[in-house]
Structures are given as C-alpha cells and as structure tokens.
N, C-alpha and C positions, 0 to 999 in steps of 0.2 A: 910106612909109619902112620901115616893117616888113618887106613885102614885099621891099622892094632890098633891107636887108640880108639876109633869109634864102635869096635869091638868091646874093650874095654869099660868104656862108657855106659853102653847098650847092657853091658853084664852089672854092673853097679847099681844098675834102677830098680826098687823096687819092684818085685812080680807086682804088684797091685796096680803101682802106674802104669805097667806095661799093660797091662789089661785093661784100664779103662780107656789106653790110648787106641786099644784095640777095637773097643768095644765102641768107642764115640766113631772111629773110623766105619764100622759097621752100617751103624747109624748113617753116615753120608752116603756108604753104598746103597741103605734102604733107600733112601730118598730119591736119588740119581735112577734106580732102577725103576719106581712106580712115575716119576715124569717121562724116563724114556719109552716106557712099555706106553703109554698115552700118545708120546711126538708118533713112535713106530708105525701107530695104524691112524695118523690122520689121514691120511688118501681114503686110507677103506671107511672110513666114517662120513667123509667129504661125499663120497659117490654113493654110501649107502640112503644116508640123507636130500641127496638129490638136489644141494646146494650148489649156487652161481657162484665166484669168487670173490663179487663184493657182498654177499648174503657170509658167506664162509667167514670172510676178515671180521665184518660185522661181529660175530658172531666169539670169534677169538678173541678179542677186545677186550671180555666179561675176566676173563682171566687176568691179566695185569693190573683191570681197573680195583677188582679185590685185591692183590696183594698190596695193592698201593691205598688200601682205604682200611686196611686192618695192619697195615705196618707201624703207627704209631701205639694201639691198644696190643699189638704183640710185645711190644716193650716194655709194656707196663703191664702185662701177665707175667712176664718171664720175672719180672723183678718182685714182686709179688708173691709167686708161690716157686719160683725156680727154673732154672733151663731143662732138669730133669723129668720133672711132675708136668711140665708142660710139653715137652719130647714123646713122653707117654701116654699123654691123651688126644694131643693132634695129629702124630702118627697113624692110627688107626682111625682116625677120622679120615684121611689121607688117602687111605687106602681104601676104603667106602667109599670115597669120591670119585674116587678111579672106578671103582667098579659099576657106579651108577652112569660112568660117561658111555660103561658100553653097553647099556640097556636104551637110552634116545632112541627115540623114533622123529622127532620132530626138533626145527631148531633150534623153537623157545625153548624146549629140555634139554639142548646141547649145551645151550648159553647159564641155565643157571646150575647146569651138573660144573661148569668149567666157576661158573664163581664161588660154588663152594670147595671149589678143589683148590682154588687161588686164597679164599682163606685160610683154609687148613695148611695150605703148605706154607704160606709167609709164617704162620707161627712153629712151624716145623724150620724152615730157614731161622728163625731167628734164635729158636732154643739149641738149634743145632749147633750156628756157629758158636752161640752162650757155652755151650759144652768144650768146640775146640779150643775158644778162648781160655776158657778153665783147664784143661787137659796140655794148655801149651806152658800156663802159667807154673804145673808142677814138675814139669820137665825143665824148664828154667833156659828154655831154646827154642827157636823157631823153628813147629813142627805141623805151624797153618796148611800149609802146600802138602805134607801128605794127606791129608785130609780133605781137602778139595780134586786130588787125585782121585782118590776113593769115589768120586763125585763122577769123575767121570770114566774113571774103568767103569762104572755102573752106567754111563751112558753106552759106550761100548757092546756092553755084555747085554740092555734093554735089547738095543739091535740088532743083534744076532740072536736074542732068544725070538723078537719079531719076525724076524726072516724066516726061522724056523717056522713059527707059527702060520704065519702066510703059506709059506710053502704044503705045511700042513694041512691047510684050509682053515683052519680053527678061526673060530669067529671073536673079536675082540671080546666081549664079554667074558669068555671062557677063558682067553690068555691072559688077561688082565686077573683073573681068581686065579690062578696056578703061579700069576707072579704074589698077589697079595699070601698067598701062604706061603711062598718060601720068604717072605718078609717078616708075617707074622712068629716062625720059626725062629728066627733071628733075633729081631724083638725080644720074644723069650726068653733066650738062651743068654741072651748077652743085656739084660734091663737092669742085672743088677749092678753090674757093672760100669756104670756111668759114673760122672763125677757128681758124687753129694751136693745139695742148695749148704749153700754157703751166703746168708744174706749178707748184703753190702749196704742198705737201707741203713739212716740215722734219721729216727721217730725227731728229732730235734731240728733238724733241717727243715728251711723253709719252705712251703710250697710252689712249685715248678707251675710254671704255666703252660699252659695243652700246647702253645705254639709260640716258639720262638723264634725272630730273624735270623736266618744264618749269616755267618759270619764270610767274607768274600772268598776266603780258602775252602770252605766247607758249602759252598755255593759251586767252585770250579770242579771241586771232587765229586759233587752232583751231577755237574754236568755229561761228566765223565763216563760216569756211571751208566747217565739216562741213556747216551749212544754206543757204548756198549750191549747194555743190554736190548736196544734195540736192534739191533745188526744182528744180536743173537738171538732174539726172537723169532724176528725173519727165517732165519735158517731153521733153529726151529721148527717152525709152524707150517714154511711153504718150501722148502727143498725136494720132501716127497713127492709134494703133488706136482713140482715143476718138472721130476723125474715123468713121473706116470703120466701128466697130460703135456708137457712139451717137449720131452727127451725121448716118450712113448717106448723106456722102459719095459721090459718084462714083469708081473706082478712082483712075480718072485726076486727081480732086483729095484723095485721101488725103492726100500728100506736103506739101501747104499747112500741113497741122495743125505738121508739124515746122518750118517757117520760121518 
C-alpha cells in the first residue's frame, strides 16, 4: 500500500518539479565528483611533489582554512543575487580549480591551487544546498537525503573513474579535464532547470551585524559539525596515502583506501 501510494504521489507532481529535483540532484553529483576526482589522486600528487607528511598536511590546511573564511560572504552572495546565479558561476570556477591542482610543480602552488578550490567550492556548498533547501520546500517533504546521496554516489563513481585512470596511467591533469567536461555537459544540459531566485530580503529590515554570538544550541551543533568534518577529512585527505605508504598497496589499489 505504501508503495501505490508513493507511486501515486511521485505521478501527481508536477514534470517541472520533478525536473528541477532532478536537475539540483545533478548539480550534487557535479560537486561530489570534481572533489573526489581531487581526494582520488592525492598519493600521486603527494609523491609527484616530493612532499614529507608534515610539509603535505601543512599544505592541506589552505583548503578548509578557505572554506571557513569565505563561508560567511557565501551567504551573503547567495542572498544577494540567488542560489542559482551563484551555482552558475562558482561551479565552473570549481572546476578550473581542480584543473590547475593538476598542473603544481611545487608546494607553494599546491597550497594556493587548494585555496581557491576551498573558495569556489564553499560557495558552490552553500548555493547548492540553497537550491535543495528550495527544491524540498516545493515538494512539501523531506527530500534532503536524496540529495546528499547524489553527493556521494558521486564520491563513489570519482573512485572508480580514478582507479581506472591510475590504472590507465593518465596523469591527474588530463583525468581531472575528462572529469570537468562530463560536468561541464551536465551544467548545460540541466542549468535551466534549477529552482528560480526567489528573493526573501526585506529592504526594510534592520541591518545584521557581520558577527553575531551564537546562541548555546547552535554553538553544540558547531561543535558537532567541526568533528565530523574533521574525521572526515582525515579519511579524506590521508587514507590513500596510508594505503600506498603504510599498507604498501598496489598503485592500482591505492584508490580503495579513499572508498
């Protein structure tokens, strides 16, 4: 019975919503796949660079220190000019970012290819989830979670198209453009389809201050937060290379440690 009705349901929604839920979901797989086509080949970046593993972590850093220093001013783009208009031009910055990680030769240019990849993508995170926020609110149900699925079937799919590539020999530079144009593709095909700026701004409201005290609940859900994503950074960033130099791995099964 469940089943018919959410059959039912699913047939009742307009095509259009089902397309933008489509199309925002897309959008998470772009995202999911140009960070993991990055996590995929940090060993082979690690050894091509000729970095020590505190020169290496050093070096990672420049990544989260951007996201966390352009995460108040993505808010206040996205409210601005839109989750849409903003999805559309930090995306392909995104992706030019990824592509300039695999051209480094030296560290200082790994560290600042990784900060602008750390800003483009917190504004790509935050107009993103703007979009599935918007895409849940016209379904009128909790439809977050497949959304962030998309996220990471696209992790997934990053590491086995890396594995292949490895295995290939293909040099990051060149896997990382073979991933930006099946993204670019995507982009395209499905740009129009996003959920419309819908502004929520009242010109009458008082002016917000840059920085506000959090409140003790929204301090705990910080906290929260910060050691989750630490843990998952970790895995992230050093699982490969724990594969390749302490599990001593085959090239070709590196990429495992990241799935």
């Amino acid at each position: 019975a469940i089943f018919k009705q959410t059959i039912t349901f699913e047939q009742d929604i307009p095509r259009e919503k089902r397309r933008m839920r489509i199309a925002v979901a897309l959008f998470y797989f772009c995202l999911g796949l140009c960070f993991s086509s990055w996590a995929s080949r940090i060993p082979d970046i690690k050894t091509r660079l000729h970095l020590g593993d505190a020169a290496f972590g050093s070096i990672l850093f420049a990544l989260p220190v951007a996201q966390f220093l352009m995460m108040t001013f993505s808010g206040k783009l996205v409210t601005q000019y839109g989750s849409r208009k903003m999805l559309l031009f930090a995306l392909p910055l995104y992706t030019i970012c990824l592509s300039n990680i695999g051209l480094v030769t030296h560290g200082w240019q790994l560290a600042v290819a990784l900060f602008l990849f750390g800003l483009s993508g917190n504004v790509c995170n935050i107009s993103m989830n703007t979009q599935g926020v918007a895409a849940e609110k016209l379904y009128k149900r909790p439809i977050m979670a497949s959304f962030h699925g998309g996220w990471s079937l696209a992790g997934f799919t990053g590491a086995l198209i890396g594995l292949a590539m490895i295995n290939l020999k293909v040099a990051p530079y060149t896997h990382f453009w073979i991933v930006i144009l099946v993204v670019w593709i995507i982009v395209w095909r499905n740009n129009k389809y996003l959920v419309p700026f819908q502004s929520t701004s009242n010109q009458e409201e008082p002016r917000r201050k840059f920085f506000s005290r959090p409140d003790s609940t929204l301090l705990q859900l910080g906290i929260i937060g910060f050691c989750s994503m630490a843990s998952e950074g970790a895995m992230f960033d050093w699982s490969g290379i724990y594969f390749k130099d302490i599990v001593k791995a085959p090239s070709s099964l590196v990429i495992l440690g990241y799935t």
